[in-house]
C-alpha positions as a Markdown table, in Angstrom:
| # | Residue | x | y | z |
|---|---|---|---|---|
| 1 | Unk | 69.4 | 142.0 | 174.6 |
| 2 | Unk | 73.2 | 141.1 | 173.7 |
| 3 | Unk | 76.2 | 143.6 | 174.8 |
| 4 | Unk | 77.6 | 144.9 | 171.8 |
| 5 | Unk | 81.1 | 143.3 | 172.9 |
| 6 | Unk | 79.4 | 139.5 | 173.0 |
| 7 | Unk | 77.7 | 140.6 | 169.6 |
| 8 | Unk | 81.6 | 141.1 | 168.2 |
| 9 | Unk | 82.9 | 137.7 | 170.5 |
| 10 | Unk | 79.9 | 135.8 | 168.4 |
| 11 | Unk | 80.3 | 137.5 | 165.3 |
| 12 | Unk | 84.3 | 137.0 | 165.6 |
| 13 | Unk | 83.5 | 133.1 | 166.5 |
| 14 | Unk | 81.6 | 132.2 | 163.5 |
| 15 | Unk | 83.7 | 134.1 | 161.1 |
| 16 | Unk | 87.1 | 131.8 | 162.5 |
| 17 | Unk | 84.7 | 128.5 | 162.9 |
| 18 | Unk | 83.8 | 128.6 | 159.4 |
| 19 | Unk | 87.2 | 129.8 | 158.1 |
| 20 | Unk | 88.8 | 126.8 | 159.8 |
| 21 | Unk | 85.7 | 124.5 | 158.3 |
| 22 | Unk | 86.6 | 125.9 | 155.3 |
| 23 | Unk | 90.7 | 125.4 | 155.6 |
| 24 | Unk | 90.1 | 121.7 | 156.7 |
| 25 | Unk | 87.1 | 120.5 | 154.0 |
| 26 | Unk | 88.6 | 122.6 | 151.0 |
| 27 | Unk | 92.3 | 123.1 | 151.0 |
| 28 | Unk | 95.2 | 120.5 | 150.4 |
| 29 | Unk | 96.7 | 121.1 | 153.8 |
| 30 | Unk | 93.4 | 120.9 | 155.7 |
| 31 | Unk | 92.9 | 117.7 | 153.8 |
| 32 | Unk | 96.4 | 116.5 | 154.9 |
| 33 | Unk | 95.4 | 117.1 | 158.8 |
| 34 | Unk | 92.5 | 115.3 | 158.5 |
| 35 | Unk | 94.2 | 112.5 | 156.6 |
| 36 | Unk | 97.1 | 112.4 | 159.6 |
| 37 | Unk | 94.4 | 112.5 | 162.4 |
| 38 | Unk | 92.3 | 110.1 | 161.4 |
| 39 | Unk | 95.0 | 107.4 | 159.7 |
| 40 | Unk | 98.4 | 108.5 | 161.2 |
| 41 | Unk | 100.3 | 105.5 | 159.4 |
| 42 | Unk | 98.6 | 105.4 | 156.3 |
| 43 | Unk | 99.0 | 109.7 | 156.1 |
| 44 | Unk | 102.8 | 108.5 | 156.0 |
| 45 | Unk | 102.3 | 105.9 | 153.1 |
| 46 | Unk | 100.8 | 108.8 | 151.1 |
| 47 | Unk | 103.9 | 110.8 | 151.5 |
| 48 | Unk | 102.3 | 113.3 | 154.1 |
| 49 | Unk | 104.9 | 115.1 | 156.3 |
| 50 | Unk | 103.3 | 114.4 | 159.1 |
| 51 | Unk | 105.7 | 116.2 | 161.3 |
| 52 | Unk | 105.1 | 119.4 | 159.7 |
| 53 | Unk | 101.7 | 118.7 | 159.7 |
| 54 | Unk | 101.7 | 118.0 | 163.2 |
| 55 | Unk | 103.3 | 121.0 | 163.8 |
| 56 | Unk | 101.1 | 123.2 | 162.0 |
| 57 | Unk | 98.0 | 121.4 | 163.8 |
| 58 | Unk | 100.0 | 122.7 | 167.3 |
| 59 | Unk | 100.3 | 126.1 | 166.0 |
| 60 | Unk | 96.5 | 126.5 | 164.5 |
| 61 | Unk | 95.7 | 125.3 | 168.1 |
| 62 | Unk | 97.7 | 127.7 | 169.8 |
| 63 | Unk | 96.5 | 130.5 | 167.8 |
| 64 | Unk | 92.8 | 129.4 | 168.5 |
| 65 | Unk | 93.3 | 129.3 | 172.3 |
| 66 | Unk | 94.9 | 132.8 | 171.5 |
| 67 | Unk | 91.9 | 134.1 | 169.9 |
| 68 | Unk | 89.7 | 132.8 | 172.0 |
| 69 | Unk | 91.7 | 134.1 | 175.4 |
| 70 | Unk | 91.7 | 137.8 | 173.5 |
| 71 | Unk | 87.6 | 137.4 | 172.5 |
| 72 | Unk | 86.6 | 136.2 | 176.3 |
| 73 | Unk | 88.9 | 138.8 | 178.6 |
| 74 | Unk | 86.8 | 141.3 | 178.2 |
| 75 | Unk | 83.4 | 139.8 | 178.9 |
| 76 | Unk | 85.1 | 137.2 | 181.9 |
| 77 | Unk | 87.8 | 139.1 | 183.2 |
| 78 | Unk | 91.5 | 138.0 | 183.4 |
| 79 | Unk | 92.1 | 136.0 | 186.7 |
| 80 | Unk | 94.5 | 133.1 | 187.6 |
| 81 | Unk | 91.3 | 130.8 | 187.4 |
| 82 | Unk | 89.6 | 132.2 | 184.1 |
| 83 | Unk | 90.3 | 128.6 | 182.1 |
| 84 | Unk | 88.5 | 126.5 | 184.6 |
| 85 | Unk | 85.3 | 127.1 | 183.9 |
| 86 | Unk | 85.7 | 127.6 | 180.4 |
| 87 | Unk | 87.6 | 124.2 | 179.8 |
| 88 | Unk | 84.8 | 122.3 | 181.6 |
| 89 | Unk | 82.2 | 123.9 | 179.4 |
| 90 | Unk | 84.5 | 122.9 | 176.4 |
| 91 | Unk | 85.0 | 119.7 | 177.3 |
| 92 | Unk | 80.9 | 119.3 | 177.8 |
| 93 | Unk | 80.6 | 120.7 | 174.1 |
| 94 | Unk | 83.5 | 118.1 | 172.8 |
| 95 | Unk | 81.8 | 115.0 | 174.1 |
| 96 | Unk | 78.2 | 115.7 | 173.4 |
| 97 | Unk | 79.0 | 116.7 | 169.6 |
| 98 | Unk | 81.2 | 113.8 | 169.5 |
| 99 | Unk | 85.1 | 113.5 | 169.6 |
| 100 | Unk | 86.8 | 114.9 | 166.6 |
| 101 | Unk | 83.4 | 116.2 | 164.7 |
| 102 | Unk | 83.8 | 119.8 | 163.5 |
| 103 | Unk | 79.7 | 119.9 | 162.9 |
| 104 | Unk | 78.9 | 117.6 | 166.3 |
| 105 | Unk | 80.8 | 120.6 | 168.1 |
| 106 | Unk | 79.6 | 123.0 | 166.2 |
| 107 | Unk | 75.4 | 121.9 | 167.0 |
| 108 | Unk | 76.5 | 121.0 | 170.8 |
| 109 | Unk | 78.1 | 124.9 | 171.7 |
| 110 | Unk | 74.4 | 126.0 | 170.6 |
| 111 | Unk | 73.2 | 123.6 | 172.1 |
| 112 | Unk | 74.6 | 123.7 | 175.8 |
| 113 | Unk | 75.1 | 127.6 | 175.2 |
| 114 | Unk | 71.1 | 128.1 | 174.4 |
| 115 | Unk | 70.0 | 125.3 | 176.9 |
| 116 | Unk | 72.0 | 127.2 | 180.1 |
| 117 | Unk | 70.6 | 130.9 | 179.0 |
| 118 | Unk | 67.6 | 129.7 | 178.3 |
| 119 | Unk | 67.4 | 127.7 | 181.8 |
| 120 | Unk | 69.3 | 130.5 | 183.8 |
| 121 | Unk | 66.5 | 133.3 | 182.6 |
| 122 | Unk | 63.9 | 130.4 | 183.7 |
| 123 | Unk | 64.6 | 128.8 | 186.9 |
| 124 | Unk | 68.0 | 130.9 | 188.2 |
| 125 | Unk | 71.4 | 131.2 | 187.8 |
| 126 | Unk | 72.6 | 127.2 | 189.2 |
| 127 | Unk | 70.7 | 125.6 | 187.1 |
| 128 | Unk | 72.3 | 126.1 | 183.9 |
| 129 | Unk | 75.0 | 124.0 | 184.4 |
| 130 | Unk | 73.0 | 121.5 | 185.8 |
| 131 | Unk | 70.8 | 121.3 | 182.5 |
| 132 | Unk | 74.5 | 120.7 | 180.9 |
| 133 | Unk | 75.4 | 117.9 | 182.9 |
| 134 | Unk | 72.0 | 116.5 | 182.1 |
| 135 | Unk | 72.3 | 116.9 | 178.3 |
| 136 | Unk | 75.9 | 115.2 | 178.3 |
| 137 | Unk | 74.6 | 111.9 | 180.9 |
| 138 | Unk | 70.7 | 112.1 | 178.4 |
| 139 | Unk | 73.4 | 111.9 | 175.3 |
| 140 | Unk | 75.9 | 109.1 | 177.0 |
| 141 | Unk | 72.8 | 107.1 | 177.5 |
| 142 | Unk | 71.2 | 108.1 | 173.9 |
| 143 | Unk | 74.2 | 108.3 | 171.8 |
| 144 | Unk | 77.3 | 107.1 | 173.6 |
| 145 | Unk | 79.8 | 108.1 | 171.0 |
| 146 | Unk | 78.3 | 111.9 | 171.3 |
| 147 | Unk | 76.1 | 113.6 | 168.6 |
| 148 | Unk | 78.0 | 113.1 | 165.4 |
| 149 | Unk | 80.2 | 110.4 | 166.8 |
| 150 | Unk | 81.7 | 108.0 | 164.2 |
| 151 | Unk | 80.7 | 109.5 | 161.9 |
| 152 | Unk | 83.6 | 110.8 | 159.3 |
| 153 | Unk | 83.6 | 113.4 | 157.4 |
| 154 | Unk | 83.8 | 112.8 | 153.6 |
| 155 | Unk | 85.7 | 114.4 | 150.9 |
């Protein structure tokens, strides 16, 4: 069973997941961060702003750490320490789907997310991060660039 307010954090997550996949594969300005992340110099040769880009990039961030702060208070609690755990979850997820892949990320949070319920209902409640840090040293030895690593995206 899910409580109704992780049902509204999930539903909430994939609805801003895929409008950001959809801001950065279809629109011009989602094309232009790609462009200035991937080729920062070249992004300038095009005629880019890459400050302003740069700047919007920040402020998409920050808006994203916002949401996510607002979505996770009220299953986690607000506490001095609440980004901790979080971050190292987040930084698991960021190297197993790769760095920089939007669908490595994407396959890795179900991943790690399914592999440490699934493992915590099983075998009890330390072994779920456990089973993470084995799927990101299986996925170092496997696949050391992560799951979608080096691979770019195309237009």
């Amino acid at each position: 069973s899910v409580a109704q307010s992780r049902l509204w954090v999930i539903v909430a997550g994939i609805v801003i997941s895929l409008g950001l996949f959809i801001f950065l594969k279809k629109t011009q300005t989602g094309i232009a961060m790609r462009a200035v992340a991937q080729q920062f110099d070249l992004a300038t040769l095009q005629g880019i702003n890459v400050v302003a880009i740069c700047i919007l990039g920040m402020a998409i961030g920050c808006g994203l750490a916002a949401a996510a702060g607002v979505l996770m208070a009220p299953i986690y609690g607000i506490n001095p320490y609440i980004g901790s755990e979080l971050a190292t979850r987040c930084f698991i997820v960021m190297v197993l789907g790769g760095i920089g892949s939007f669908p490595g990320a994407v396959l890795a949070s179900l991943l790690v997310g399914f592999s440490e319920a699934a493992s915590t209902n099983l075998l009890g409640s330390g072994v779920g991060k456990l089973v993470a840090y084995s799927l990101i040293l299986t996925v170092f030895v496997v696949r050391p660039m992560g799951l979608y690593g080096g691979r770019e995206w195309k237009h």
